[in-house]
KESEPA-127692 format. One record per residue (C-alpha): z, y, x. Coordinates in pm, whole numbers, plus 50000, padded with zeros to 5 digits. Example, Ala and Ser with C-alpha at 12.3 -4.5 7.8 and 13.67 -1.06 7.14 Angstrom:
BEGIN
+-------+-------+-------+
!    zz !    yy !    xx !
+-------+-------+-------+
! 50780 ! 49550 ! 51230 !
! 50714 ! 49894 ! 51367 !
+-------+-------+-------+
This chain:
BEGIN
+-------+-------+-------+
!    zz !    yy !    xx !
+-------+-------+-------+
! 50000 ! 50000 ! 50000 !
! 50109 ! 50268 ! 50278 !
! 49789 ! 50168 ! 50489 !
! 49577 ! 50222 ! 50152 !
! 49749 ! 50586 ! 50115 !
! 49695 ! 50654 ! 50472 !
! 49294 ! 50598 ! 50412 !
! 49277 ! 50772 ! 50137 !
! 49454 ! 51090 ! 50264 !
! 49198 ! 51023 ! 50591 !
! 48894 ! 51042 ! 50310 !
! 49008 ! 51360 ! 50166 !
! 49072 ! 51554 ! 50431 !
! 48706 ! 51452 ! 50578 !
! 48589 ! 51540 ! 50246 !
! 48696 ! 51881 ! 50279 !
! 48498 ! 52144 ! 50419 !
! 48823 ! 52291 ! 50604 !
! 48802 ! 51977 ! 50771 !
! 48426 ! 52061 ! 50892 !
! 48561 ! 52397 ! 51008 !
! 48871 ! 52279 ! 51232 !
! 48624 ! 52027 ! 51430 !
! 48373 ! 52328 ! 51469 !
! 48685 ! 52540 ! 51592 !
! 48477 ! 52764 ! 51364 !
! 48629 ! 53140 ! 51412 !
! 48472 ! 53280 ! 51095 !
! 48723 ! 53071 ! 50889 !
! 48988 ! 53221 ! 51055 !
! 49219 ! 53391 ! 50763 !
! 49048 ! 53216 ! 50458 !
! 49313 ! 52916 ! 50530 !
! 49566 ! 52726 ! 50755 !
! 49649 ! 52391 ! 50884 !
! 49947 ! 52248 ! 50985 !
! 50006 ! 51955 ! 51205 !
! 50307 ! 51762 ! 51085 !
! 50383 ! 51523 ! 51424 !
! 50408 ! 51881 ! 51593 !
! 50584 ! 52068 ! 51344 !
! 50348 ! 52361 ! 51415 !
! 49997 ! 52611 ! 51182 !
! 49699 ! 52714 ! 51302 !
! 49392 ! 52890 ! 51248 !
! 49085 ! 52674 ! 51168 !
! 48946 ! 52841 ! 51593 !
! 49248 ! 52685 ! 51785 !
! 49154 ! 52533 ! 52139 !
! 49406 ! 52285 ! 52051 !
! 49347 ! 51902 ! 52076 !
! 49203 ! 51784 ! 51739 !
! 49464 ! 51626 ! 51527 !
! 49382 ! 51330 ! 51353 !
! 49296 ! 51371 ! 50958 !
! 49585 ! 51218 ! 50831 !
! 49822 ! 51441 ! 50987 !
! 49691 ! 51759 ! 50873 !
! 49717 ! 51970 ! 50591 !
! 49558 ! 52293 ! 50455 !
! 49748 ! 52647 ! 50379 !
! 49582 ! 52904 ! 50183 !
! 49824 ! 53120 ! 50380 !
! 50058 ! 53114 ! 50685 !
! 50353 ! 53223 ! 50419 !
! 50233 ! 52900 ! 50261 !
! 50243 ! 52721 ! 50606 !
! 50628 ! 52840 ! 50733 !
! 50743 ! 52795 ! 50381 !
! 50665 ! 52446 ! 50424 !
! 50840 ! 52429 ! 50734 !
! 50599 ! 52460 ! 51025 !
! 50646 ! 52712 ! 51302 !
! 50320 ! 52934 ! 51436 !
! 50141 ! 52758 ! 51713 !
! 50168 ! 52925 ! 52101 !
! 49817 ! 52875 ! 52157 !
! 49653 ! 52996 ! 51827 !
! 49902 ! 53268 ! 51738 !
! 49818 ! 53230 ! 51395 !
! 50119 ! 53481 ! 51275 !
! 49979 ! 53734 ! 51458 !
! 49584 ! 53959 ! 51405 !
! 49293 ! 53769 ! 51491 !
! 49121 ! 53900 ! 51819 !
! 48855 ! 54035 ! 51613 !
! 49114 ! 54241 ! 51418 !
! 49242 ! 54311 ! 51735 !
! 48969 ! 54427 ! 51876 !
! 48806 ! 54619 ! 51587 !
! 49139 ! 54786 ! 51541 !
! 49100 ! 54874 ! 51937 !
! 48784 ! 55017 ! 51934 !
! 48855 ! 55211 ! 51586 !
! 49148 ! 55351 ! 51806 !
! 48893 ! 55438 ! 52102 !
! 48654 ! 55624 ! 51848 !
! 48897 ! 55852 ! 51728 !
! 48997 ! 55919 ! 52078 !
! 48679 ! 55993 ! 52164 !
! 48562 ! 56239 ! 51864 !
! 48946 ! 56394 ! 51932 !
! 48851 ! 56442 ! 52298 !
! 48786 ! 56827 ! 52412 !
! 48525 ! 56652 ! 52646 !
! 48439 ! 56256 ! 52610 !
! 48657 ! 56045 ! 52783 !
! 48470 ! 55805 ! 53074 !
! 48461 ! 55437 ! 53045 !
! 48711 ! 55390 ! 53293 !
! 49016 ! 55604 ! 53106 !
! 48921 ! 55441 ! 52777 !
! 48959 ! 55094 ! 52918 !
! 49290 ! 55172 ! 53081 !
! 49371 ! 55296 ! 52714 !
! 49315 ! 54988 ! 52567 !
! 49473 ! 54742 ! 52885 !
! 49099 ! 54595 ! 52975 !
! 48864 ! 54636 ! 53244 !
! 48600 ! 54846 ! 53220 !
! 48342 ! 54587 ! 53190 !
! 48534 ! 54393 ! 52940 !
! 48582 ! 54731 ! 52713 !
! 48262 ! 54788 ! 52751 !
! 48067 ! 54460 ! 52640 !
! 48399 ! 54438 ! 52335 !
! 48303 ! 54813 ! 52266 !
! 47930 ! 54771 ! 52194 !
! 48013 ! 54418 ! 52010 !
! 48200 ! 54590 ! 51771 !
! 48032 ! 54956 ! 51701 !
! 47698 ! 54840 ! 51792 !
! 47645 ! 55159 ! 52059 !
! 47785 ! 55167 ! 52401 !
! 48083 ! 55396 ! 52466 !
! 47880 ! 55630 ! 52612 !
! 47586 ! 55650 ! 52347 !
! 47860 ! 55665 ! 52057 !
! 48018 ! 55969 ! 52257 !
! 47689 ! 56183 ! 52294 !
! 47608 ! 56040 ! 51895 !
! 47934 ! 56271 ! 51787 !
! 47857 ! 56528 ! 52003 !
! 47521 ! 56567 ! 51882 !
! 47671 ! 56541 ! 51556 !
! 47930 ! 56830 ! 51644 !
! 47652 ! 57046 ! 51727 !
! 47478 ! 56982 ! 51415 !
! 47765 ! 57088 ! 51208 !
! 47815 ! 57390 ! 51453 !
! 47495 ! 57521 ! 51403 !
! 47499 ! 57441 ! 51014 !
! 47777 ! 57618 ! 50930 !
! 47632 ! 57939 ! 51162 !
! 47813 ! 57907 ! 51474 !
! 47653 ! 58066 ! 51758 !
! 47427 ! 57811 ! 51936 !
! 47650 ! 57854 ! 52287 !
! 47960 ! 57792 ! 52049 !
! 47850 ! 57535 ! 51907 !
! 47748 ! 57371 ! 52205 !
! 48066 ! 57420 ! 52409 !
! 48254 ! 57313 ! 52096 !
! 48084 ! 57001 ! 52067 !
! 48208 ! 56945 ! 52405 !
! 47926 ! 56983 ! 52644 !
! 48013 ! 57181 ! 52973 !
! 47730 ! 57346 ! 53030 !
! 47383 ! 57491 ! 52789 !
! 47142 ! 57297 ! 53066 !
! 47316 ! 56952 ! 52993 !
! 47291 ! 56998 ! 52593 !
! 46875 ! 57175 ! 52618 !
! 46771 ! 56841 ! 52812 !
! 46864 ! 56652 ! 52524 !
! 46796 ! 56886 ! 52248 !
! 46461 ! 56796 ! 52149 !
! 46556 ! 56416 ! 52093 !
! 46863 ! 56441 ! 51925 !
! 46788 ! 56765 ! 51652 !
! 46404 ! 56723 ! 51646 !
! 46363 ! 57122 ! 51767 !
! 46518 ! 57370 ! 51955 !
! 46900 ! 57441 ! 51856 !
! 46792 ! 57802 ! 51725 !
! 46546 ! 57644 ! 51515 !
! 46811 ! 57373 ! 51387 !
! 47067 ! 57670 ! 51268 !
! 46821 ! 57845 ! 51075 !
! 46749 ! 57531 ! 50904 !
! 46436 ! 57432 ! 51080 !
! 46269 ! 57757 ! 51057 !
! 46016 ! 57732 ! 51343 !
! 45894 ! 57407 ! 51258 !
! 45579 ! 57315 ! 51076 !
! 45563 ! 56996 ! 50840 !
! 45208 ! 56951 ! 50684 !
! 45253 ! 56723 ! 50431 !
! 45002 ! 56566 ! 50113 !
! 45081 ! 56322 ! 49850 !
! 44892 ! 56048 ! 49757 !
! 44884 ! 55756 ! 49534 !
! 44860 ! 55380 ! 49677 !
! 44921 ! 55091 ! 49497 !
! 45321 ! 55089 ! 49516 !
! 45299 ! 55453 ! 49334 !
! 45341 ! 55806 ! 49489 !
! 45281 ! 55838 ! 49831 !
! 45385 ! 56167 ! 50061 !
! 45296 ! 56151 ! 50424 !
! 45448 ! 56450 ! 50634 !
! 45407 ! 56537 ! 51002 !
! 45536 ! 56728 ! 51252 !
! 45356 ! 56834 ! 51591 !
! 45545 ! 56498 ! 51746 !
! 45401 ! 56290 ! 51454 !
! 45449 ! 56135 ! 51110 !
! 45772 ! 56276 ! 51031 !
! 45844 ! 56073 ! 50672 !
! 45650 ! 55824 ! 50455 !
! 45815 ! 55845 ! 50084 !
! 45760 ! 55652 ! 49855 !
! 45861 ! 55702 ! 49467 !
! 45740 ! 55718 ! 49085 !
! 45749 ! 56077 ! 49107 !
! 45510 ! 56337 ! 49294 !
! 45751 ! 56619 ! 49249 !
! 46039 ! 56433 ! 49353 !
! 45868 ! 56282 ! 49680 !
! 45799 ! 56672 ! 49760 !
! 46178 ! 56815 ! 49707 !
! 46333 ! 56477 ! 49911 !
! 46076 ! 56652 ! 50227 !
! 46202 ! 57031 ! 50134 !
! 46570 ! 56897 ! 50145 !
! 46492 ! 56725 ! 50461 !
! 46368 ! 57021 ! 50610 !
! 46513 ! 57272 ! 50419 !
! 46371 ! 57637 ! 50647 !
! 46069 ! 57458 ! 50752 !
! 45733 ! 57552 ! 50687 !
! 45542 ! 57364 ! 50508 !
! 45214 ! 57296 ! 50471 !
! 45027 ! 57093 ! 50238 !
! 44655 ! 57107 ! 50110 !
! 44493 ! 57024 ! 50428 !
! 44195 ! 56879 ! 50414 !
! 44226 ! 56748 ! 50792 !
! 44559 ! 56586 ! 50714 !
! 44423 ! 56475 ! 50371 !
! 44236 ! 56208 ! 50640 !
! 44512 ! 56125 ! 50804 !
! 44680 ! 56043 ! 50519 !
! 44422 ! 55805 ! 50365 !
! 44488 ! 55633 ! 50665 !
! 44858 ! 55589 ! 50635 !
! 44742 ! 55488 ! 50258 !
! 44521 ! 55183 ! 50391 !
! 44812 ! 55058 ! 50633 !
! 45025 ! 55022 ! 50323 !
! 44806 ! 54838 ! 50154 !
! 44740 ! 54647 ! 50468 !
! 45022 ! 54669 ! 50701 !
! 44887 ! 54362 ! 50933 !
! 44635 ! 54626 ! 51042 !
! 44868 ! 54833 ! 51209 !
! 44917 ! 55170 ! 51244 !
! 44757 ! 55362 ! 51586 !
! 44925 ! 55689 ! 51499 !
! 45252 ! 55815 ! 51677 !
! 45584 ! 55897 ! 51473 !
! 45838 ! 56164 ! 51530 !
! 46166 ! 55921 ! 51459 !
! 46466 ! 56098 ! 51464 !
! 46835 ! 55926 ! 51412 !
! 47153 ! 55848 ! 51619 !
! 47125 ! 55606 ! 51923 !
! 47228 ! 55307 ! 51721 !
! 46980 ! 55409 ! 51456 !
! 46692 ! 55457 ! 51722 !
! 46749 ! 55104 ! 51848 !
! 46769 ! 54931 ! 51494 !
! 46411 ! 55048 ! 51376 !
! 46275 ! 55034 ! 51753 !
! 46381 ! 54640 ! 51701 !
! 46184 ! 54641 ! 51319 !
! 45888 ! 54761 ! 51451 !
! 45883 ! 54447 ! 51636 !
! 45920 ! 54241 ! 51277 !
! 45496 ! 54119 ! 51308 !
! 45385 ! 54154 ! 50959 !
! 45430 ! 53892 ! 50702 !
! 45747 ! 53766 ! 50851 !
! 46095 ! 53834 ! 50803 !
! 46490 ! 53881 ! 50969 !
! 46819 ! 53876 ! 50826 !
! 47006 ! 54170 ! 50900 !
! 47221 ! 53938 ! 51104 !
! 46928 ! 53833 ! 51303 !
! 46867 ! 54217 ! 51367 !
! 47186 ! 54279 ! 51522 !
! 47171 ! 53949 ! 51710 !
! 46822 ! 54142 ! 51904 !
! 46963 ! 54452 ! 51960 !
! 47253 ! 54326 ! 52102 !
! 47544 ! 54374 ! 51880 !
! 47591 ! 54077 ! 51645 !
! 47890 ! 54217 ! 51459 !
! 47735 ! 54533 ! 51335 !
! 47575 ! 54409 ! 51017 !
! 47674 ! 54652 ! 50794 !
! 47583 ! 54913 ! 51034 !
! 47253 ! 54772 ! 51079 !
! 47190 ! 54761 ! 50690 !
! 47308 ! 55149 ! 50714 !
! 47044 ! 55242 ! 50944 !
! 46764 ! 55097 ! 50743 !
! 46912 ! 55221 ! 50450 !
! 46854 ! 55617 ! 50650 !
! 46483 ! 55539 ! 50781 !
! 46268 ! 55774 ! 50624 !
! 45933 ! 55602 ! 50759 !
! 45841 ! 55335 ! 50492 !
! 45601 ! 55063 ! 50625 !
! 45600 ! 55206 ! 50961 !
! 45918 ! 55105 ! 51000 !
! 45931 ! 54789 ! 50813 !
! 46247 ! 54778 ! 50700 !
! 46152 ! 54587 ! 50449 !
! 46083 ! 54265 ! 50668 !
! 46516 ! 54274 ! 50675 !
! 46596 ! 54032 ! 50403 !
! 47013 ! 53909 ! 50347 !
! 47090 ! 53577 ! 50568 !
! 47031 ! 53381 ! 50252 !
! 46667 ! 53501 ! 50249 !
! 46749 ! 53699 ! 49906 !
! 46571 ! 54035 ! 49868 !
! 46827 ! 54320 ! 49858 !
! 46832 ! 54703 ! 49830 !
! 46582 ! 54897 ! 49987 !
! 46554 ! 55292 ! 49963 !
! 46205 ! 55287 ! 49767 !
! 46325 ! 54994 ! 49528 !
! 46303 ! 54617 ! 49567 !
! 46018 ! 54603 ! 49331 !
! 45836 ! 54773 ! 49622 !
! 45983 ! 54540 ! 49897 !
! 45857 ! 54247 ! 49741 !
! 45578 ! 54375 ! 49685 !
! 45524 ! 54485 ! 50036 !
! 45633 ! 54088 ! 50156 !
! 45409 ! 53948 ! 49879 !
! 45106 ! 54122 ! 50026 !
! 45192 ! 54043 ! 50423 !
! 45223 ! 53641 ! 50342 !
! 44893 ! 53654 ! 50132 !
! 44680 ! 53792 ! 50395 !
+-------+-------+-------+
């Protein structure tokens, strides 16, 4: 009888998918449950480096209350009673990005790594795992950022640029161009210098606007609604100048027109992408999506280097402003489900549907 209760616990713990997840030492179960071991007396998370206990000795904890109310004591390897490293880690580098947007000017690695007890090398490759930017990039991202607001709310540029943090007007002016998209003057007065010549189409996914700048196509909207496409550019560049009724762009546009209705063609025109660092490497990695096949958003951050930024990859297609061009629409959910997508997921699937079939 005991040796027939024995097996049958065996069975249903093997039966469980827990069980699958303590062999894999699978980390991404780590807080959804517990085992406990009962010839050791000890929990653990599903990730401990332990030896593998045998089935029949183990039992499953929704939580580690659960666990110690039973009786079992936290195990010394696992430290299941205390945060997960990746909570300890995100809550690290949290700690490090509010140190660094606090910062008069941005701390260097080596200060922020004695901050958080690591070596530099090891803060730096935990850093960009968890915000998806290296220290470095996310520091010049806020101070870009800082300038932005600065100039938006009618600082003096020179204020605005010391404020921001930079030590000198030379070290800010190399980068200018990049990270506002036009001289800082021009920025504060709401892009007044700059010239957009836009025209709005129709292709076969509805309205179609196609806007450039002297750098190159600037924004490809999409939409139901002409008028609406048009005010989306105006609040984009809300001082510009704006041109539309061209018939030399008109041509130019009826070729942005045929790559959407045939992206595998490609499109031999340059674009004037503008974002934050993390943002410039998420749609530099779509671009290299070939046509008529697809990534998870997952898969996305696995490429550009930073597998735990998911949701901060999903944000930065969510911002593109180039539709097609940069195909965020090749990023599908790990399942391989369609989900949101700025011009509608009518228009995604369309856009798939259209890539497979050629």
């Amino acid at each position: 009888m005991n040796a027939m209760l024995k097996n049958h616990a065996f069975d249903a713990v093997e039966a469980d998918p827990r069980w699958a997840a303590v062999v894999a030492r699978d980390a991404k179960a780590d807080g959804s449950f517990y085992y406990s071991v009962k010839t050791t007396g000890v929990y653990c998370r599903p990730s401990c480096g332990a030896r593998l206990p045998r089935p029949q000795n183990i039992a499953f904890h929704a939580t580690r209350l659960d666990a110690e109310q039973a009786g079992f004591r936290p195990c010394k390897r696992c430290k299941p009673d205390r945060p997960a490293l990746a909570e300890q880690h995100a809550n690290m580098i949290t700690a490090a990005c509010r140190w660094i947007e606090d910062a008069d000017e941005a701390p260097n690695l080596e200060t922020l790594a004695a901050q958080a007890g690591m070596s530099p090398y090891h803060f730096h490759r935990v850093f960009k795992a968890v915000a998806g930017v290296t220290p470095k990039a996310y520091a010049a991202a806020h101070r870009a950022n800082r300038v932005r607001d600065g100039l938006s709310r009618g600082e003096r540029v020179t204020d605005a640029i010391f404020d921001a943090g930079y030590n000198s007007n030379a070290r800010f002016y190399e980068q200018s161009n990049a990270l506002l998209g036009m001289t800082p003057s021009d920025w504060r007065r709401g892009g007044a210098n700059a010239e957009i010549r836009f025209a709005i189409g129709e292709c076969s996914l509805g309205a179609i606007l196609v806007a450039c700048s002297e750098k190159g196509i600037c924004a490809i909207l999409l939409g139901d609604d002409p008028d609406r496409l048009a005010r989306d550019l105006q609040d984009q560049f809300a001082n510009a100048r704006l041109i539309g009724d061209d018939a030399q762009f008109a041509k130019l546009v009826a070729r942005v027109v045929g790559f959407v209705e045939a992206p595998q063609r490609g499109l031999d025109l340059p674009l004037d992408v503008r974002g934050t660092a993390f943002q410039q490497r998420v749609w530099a990695a779509l671009r290299q999506i070939p046509a008529g096949v697809t990534a998870s958003y997952g898969e996305v951050a696995e490429r550009i280097g930073a597998p735990k930024a998911v949701r901060a990859v999903a944000q930065a297609c969510a911002s593109n402003k180039i539709a097609v061009a940069i195909p965020c629409h090749r990023v599908v959910r790990n399942d391989g489900a369609l989900s949101g997508y700025r011009w509608g997921v009518e228009r995604k699937r369309a856009l798939l549907d259209s890539e497979t079939q050629a």
